[in-house]
Each structure stands twice: as structure tokens, then as C-alpha cells.
C-alpha positions in Angstrom: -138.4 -69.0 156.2 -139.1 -69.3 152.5 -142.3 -70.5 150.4 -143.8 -70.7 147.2 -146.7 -71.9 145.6 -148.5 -72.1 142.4 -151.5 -72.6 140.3 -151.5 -74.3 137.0 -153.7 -74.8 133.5 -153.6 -78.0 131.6 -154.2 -79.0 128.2 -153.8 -82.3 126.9 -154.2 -83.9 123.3 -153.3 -87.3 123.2 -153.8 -91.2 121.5 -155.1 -92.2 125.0 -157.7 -89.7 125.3 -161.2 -92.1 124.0 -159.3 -95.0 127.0 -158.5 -93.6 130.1 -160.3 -94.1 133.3 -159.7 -90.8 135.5 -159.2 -93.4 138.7 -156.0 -95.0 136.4 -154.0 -91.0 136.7 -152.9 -92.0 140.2 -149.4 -91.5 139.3 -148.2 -93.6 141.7 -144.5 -94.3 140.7 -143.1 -98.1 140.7 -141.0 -98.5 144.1 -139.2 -100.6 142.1 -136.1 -97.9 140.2 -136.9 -94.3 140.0 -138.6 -93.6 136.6 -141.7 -92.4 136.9 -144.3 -95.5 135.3 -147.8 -96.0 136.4 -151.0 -98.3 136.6 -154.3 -98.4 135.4 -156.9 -100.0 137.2 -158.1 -102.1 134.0 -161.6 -100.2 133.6 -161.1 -98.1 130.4 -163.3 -95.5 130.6 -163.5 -91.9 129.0 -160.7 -89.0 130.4 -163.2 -86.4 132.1 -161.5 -83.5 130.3 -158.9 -82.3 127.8 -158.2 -79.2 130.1 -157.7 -78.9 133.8 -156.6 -76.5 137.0 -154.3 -78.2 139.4 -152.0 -76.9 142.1 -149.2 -78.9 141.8 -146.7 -76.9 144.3 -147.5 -75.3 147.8 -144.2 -75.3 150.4 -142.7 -73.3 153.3 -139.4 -74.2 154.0 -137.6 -73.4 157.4 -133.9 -72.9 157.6 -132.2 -72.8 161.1 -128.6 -71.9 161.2 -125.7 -70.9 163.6 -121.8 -70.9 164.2 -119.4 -72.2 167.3 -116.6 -70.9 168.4 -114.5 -73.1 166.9 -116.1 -72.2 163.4 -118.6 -75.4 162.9 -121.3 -74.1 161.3 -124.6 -75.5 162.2 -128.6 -76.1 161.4 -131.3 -77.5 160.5 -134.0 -77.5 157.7 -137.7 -78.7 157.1 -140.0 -78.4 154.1 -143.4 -78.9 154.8 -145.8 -79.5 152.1 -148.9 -76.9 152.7 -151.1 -79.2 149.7 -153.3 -80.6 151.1 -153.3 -83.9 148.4 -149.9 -84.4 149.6 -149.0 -87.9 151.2 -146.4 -86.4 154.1 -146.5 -83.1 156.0 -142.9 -83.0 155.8 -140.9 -83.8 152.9 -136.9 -83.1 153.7 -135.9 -82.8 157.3 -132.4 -83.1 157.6 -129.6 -81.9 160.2 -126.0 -80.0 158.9 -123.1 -79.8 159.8 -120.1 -78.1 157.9 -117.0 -76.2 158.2 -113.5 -76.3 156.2 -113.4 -79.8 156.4 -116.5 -79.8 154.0 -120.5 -80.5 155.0 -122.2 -83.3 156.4 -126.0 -83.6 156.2 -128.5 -85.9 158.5 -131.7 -87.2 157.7 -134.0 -86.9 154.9 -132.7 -85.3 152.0 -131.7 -85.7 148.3 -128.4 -88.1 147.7 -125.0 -87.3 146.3 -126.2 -89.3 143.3 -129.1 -86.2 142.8 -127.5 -83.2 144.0 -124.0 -83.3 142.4 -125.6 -84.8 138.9 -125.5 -82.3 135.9 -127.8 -82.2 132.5 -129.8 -80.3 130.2 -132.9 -80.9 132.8 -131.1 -78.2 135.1 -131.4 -75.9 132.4 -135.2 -76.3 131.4 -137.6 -74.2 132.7 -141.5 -73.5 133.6 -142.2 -77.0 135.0 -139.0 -78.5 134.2 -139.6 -79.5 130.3 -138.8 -83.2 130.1 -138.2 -83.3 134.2 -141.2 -81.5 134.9 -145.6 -81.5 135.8 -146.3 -83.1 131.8 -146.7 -86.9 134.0 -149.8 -85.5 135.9 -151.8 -85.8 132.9 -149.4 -88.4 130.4 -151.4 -91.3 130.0 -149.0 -95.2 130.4 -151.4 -98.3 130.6 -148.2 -100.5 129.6 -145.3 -100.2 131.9 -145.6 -104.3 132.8 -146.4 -107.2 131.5 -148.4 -109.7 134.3 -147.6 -106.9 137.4 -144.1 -108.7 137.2 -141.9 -107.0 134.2 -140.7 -104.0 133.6 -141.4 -103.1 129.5 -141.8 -99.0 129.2 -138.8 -97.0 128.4 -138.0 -94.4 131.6 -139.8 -91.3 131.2 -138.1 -89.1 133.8 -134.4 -88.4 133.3 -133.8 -89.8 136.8 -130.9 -92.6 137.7 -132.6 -95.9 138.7 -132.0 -95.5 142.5 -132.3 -92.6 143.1 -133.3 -92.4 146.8 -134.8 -88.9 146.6 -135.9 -88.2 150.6 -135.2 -91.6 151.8 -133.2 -91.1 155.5 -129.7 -91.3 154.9 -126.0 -89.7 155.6 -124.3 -87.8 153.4 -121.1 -86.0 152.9 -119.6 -83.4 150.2 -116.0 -82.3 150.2 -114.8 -78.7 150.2 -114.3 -77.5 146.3 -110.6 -77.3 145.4 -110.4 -75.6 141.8 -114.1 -76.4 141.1 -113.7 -80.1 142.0 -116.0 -81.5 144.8 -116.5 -85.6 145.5 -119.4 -86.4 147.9 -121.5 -89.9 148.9 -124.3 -91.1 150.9 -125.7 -93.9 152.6 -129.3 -94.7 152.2 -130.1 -98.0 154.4 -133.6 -98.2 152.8 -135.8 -96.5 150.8 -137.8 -94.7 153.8 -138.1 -91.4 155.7 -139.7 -89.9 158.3 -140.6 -92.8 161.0 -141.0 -95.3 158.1 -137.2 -96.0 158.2 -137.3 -99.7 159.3 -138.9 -101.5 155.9 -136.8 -102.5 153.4 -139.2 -102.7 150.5 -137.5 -103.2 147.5 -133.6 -102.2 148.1 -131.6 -101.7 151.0 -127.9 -100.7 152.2 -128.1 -97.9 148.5 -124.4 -96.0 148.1 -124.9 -93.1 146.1 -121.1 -91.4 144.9 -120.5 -88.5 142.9 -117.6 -86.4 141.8 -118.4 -83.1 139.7 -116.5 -79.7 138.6 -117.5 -76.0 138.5 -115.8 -73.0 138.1 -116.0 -70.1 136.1 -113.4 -68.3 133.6 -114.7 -64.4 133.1 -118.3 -65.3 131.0 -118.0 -68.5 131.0 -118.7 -71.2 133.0 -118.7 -74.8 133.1 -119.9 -77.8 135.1 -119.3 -81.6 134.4 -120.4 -84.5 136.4 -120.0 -88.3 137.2 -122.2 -90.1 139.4 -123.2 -93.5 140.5 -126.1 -95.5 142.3 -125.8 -98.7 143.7 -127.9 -100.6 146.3 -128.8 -104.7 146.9 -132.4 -105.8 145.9 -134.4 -107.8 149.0 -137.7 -108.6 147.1 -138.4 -112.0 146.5 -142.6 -112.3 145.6 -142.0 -116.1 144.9 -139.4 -118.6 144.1 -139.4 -118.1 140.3 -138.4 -114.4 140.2 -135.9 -112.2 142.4 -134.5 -108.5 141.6 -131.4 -107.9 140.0 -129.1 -105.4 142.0 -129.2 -101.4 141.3 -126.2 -100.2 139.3 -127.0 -97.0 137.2 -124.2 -94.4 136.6 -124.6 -91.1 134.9 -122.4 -88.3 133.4 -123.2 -84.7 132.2 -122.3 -81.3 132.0 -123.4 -77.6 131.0 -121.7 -75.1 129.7 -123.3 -71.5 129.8 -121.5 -68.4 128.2 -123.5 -65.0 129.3 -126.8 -65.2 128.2 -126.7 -68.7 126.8 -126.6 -72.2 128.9 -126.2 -75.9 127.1 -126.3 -79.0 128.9 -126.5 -82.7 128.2 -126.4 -85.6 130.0 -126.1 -89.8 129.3 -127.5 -92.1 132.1 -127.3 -96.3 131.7 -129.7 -97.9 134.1 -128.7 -101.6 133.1 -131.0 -104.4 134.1 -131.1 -102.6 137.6 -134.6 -103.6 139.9 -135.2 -105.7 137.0 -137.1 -108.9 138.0 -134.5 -111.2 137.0 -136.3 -113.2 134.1 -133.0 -114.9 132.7 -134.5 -118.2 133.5 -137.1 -117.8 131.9 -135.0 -116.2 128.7 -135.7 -112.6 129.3 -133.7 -109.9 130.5 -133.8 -105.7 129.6 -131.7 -103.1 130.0 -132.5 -99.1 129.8 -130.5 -96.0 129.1 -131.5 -92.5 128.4 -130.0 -89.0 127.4 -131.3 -85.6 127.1 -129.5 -81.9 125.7 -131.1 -78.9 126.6 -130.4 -75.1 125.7 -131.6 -71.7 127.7 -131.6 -67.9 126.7 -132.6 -65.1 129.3 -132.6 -61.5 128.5 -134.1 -59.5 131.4 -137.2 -60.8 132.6 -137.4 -63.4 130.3 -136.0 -66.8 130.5 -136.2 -69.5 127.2 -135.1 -73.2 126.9 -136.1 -75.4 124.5 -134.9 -79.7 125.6 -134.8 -83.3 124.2 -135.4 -86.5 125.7 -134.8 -89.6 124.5 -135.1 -93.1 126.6 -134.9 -96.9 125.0 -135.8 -100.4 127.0 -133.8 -103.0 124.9 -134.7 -106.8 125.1 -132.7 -109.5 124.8 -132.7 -113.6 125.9 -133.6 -116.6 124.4 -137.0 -116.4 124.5 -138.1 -116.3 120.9 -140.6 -113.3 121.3 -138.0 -110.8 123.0 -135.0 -111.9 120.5 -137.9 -110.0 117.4 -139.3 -107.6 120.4 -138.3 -104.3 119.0 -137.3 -101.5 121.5 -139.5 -99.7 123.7 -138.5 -96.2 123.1 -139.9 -92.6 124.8 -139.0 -89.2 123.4 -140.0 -85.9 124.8 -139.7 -82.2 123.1 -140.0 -79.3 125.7 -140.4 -75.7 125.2 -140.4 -73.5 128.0 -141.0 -69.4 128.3 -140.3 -67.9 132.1 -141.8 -64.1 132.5 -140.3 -62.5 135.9 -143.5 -60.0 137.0 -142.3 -59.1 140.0 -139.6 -60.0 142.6 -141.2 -63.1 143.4 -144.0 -63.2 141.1 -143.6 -65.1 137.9 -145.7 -66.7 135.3 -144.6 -69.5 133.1 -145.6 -71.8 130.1 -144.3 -75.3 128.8 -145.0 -77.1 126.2 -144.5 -81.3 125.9 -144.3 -83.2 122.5 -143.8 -86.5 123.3 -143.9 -90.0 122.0 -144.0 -93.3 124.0 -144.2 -96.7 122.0 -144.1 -99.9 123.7 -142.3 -102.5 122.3 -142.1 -100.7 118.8 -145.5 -99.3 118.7 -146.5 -101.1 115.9 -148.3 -104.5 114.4 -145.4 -106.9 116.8 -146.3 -105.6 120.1 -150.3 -105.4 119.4 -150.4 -109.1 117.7 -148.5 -110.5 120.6 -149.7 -107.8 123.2 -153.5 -108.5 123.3 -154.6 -106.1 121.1 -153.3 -103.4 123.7 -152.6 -99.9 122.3 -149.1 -99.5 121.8 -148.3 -96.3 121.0 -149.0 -93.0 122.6 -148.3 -89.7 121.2 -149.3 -86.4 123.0 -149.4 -82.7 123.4 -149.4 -81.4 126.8 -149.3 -77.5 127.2 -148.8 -76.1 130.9 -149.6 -73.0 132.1 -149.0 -71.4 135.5 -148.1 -68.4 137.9 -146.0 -68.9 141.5 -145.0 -67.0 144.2 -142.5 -67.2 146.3 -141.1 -65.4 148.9 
């Protein structure tokens, strides 16, 4: 059995800060894609405080194993969330199975189009920079336009589809010279005993192929991945939802001390409300680089995120509509106290504009703000055992 859990500081600075409501930081993400987008409940109001505590993290995990005679290996784990704010006790429970013809894994667990997906986010650290905790206090009151489209850049470096926990099969090949193909089938986006709605997607195919191995001090690691599933939303007869088809590639290269890693992800139009009737269609893409340092108990990375939303059609407003863009610049310092015990700071420089930011998107927006930039700093101590 293993465990960890953690307590964290927060300090934000950002554009948002005189217009948020506290009940708009729900932070629910959008079932429709993966990136992490969210809504406010249209009551601006004042944010409580520019500093918080939270306890983001609090797991055990239970790993069961044994062998056969025959030399299948065997078992079983479960993470259960201890937080008491969490929405399910459990959140992976999944059955293995493996042995020299590779490993197969049961139930609810991350996909081949997760696991086997390299970048500079693997590299980050404290939080996890650009992939990490700077969302439970980032501010978006523009991710759609009429509940209906989709119009913020991604914020997460995460492939639309991405079935996270969602019950599925999945199987990973034995590595022969550091190459390793795997793939899973997700039939929708559920777990636990939620498995027989739909929602959004269903029948997702997650594939992956990447490569490891290591020469002396160096080693390297390169991926290719891909997420595909069918759309089954239809709200009304006007609009449907295009079909998920996101792929990604990356890689990270660490020599000793020092780790770099980048990685280029095209979402397309995927779980886009298909608008092309109506002369409006967007497409997204994102990429990121990262770098780390560690020197004893000390672990540095410093990361970059950049994502765009690009419009197109023949709808006069998105032919001029300028690019919703979001950038994020992380700094992260881990400081090892004890086997076990480690304290950690992050910091998030990050800009989000919606359709350009400027005079075209609040002229033609409502007089929305849209532009948000912000400084998130992050401090925390976990244990884990």
C-alpha cells in the first residue's frame, strides 16, 4: 500500500480579480474534449481572497500482485481518494494481467493515448508547471459563446479525448530495443458503475507507439500517439459534434543531470459543435518545451506553454476574428527533506486572450473582458509513503 498527501498555499494576482464570483471557481471541466475550460454562473461578484490553503491531494493506493506457474503475472490495483471534496471514493480500479507476451489492463485506468505520450510536462515539477494545481484558482468566464461553442484556447496540455479513468481495455507490447506499441478501448466516457451513458463520445480508440532506451548518460524517449472516438450529442437539429481526432508527438532527452522535453499536439475541430452551416468552424493545437536540473535534494524546471483556437468560415465576424491564444511560463523548485517528505514551490505566468484580447472581441463580445493575465505562486509540502 502507498499514499501521499499534501497541503498547499496560494497566491494569485490576476485581471479577473475586481469580477469573479467565488461560486463561478467550480472548475468543472467541459465533458465535451479534455482541456480543462470552465463556467461562471453570470453573478460577478468580488474573489473572497488573493491568497488561500487548499488540499489538493490525499490518496492510498493498493497494489495486489502474484505469479502462476506458468509465469502469468497477476493483480489488481485501487486508488481511493481520502479528500473528502472529492466526487468518487475510487478513482482507478483496474485488473492486470502480463507476462512475455506483454500486459493487458482491465477497468478503469489511464489510456494508451496518456500513458505512452511524452513532453516537457513530464519533466516539470512542484504541481506540474503548465500541467499542474495553477487552474484551481485561474479565472476563464469565456470558454463559450451561447453554452453552444467552443472559443478559449486549451489550457491543459492534454489531447482532446483523452479518456483519463473512463472503463476501458488496454494492451502494451513488450519493449524490443526501447520500442513499445499499445491501445485501448474506451466504449464511453464512464467508470465505476456509470459505464452505460454515452454522454458525449462513445466506442474512443486510443493508439500509441513510443521509444526508450538509454546509451551510458544519456537517455532518450520519443512518442506518437493518437485519440479517436465518434460524437453521439445532438442537443437540437441545428448543431451536432464533429468526431474526436487529436494526435500528438513528443520526446525528452535527459543527459545526467539535465532533462529537455517538448511536445506538439493538433486537436483539429474535434467535439466541436459543428457550426459549418452556420459558417463557423475552429480548430486548436498546442505545444509546450520544458527543461529540469537536480543536484541532490534539489530538483529545478523551468516550462512553456503555448495553445491557439483559430477561426475560420464564412461568417463575416470569424473570417476578422483574431486567434484565441493561451500562454503559460512555469517555474518549479522541488526540496527532498526526508525520504518521503518534500516541500515544493511553483510559479505560473500566464496569459489567456479570447479572441485577440483586444478592441474586436470586446466591440463584438458585449463588452466582456477579454484578456486575462495572471500570477499564480503555489506553495506546498507532501508526504508519501
Amino acid at each position: 500500500m502507498t499514499g501521499n498527501a499534501n497541503f498547499q498555499f496560494y497566491y494569485v494576482d490576476q485581471d479577473f480579480n475586481t469580477s469573479v464570483d467565488a461560486s463561478s471557481w467550480s472548475n468543472s471541466p467541459a465533458d465535451i474534449g479534455s482541456w480543462a475550460v470552465y463556467a461562471t454562473d453570470g453573478n460577478p461578484g468580488l474573489q473572497d481572497h488573493g491568497w488561500y490553503f487548499g488540499v489538493d491531494e490525499a490518496e492510498l493506493q493498493l497494489n495486489v500482485s502474484g505469479a502462476a506457474d506458468n509465469g502469468l503475472n497477476y493483480g489488481f490495483k485501487i486508488e481511493l481518494n481520502a479528500n473528502t471534496t472529492d466526487n468518487a471514493m475510487a478513482d482507478e480500479v483496474r485488473l492486470q494481467l502480463s507476462g512475455g507476451w506483454g500486459t493487458l489492463q482491465l477497468g478503469d485506468e489511464d489510456g494508451a493515448e496518456d500513458v505512452m505520450n511524452y513532453g516537457g510536462e513530464n519533466l516539470m515539477g512542484a504541481t506540474g508547471g503548465f500541467d499542474g494545481d495553477y487552474d484551481d484558482v485561474l479565472f476563464r468566464n469565456f470558454e463559450t459563446y451561447n453554452g453552444v461553442e467552443q472559443m478559449a484556447a486549451p489550457s491543459y496540455p492534454t489531447i482532446v479525448g483523452d479518456t483519463s479513468d473512463a472503463t476501458k481495455v488496454s494492451y502494451f507490447s513488450p519493449r524490443f530495443s526501447g520500442f513499445q506499441v499499445g491501445a485501448s478501448l474506451t466504449p464511453t466516457p464512464q467508470s465505476g458503475d456509470g459505464f452505460k451513458s454515452d454522454k458525449a463520445w462513445e466506442n474512443h480508440i486510443g493508439i500509441g507507439a513510443n521509444y526508450d532506451n538509454t546509451f551510458g548518460d544519456l537517455r532518450i524517449r520519443a512518442s506518437a500517439v493518437y485519440s479517436g472516438a465518434s460524437s453521439t450529442t445532438s442537443p437540437n437539429t441545428d448543431f451536432l459534434l464533429n468526431d474526436i481526432s487529436a494526435w500528438s508527438v513528443g520526446g525528452i532527452v535527459n543527459w545526467g543531470a539535465f532533462g529537455l522535453g517538448a511536445n506538439y499536439t493538433d486537436n483539429g475541430d474535434s467535439g466541436m459543435w459543428d457550426l459549418s452551416n452556420e459558417g463557423r468552424t475552429s480548430e486548436s493545437s498546442y505545444w509546450n518545451v520544458a527543461a529540469s536540473f537536480e543536484t541532490g535534494p534539489l530538483y529545478f524546471s523551468a516550462g512553456y506553454m503555448s495553445s491557439v483556437r483559430d477561426y475560420s468560415g464564412t461568417d463575416p465576424y470569424y473570417v476578422a476574428a483574431p486567434d484565441s491564444t493561451f500562454e503559460n511560463i512555469a517555474l518549479t523548485v522541488d526540496y527532498t527533506m526526508a525520504p518521503g517528505l518534500g516541500i515544493y514551490a511553483e510559479v505560473d505566468l500566464i496569459s489567456d486572450e479570447f479572441i485577440g484580447g483586444g478592441a474586436v472581441c470586446e466591440d463584438n463580445w458585449g463588452g466582456i473582458n477579454c484578456s486575462n493575465d495572471a500570477t499564480i505562486l503555489i506553495m506546498g509540502a507532501n508526504v508519501s509513503f
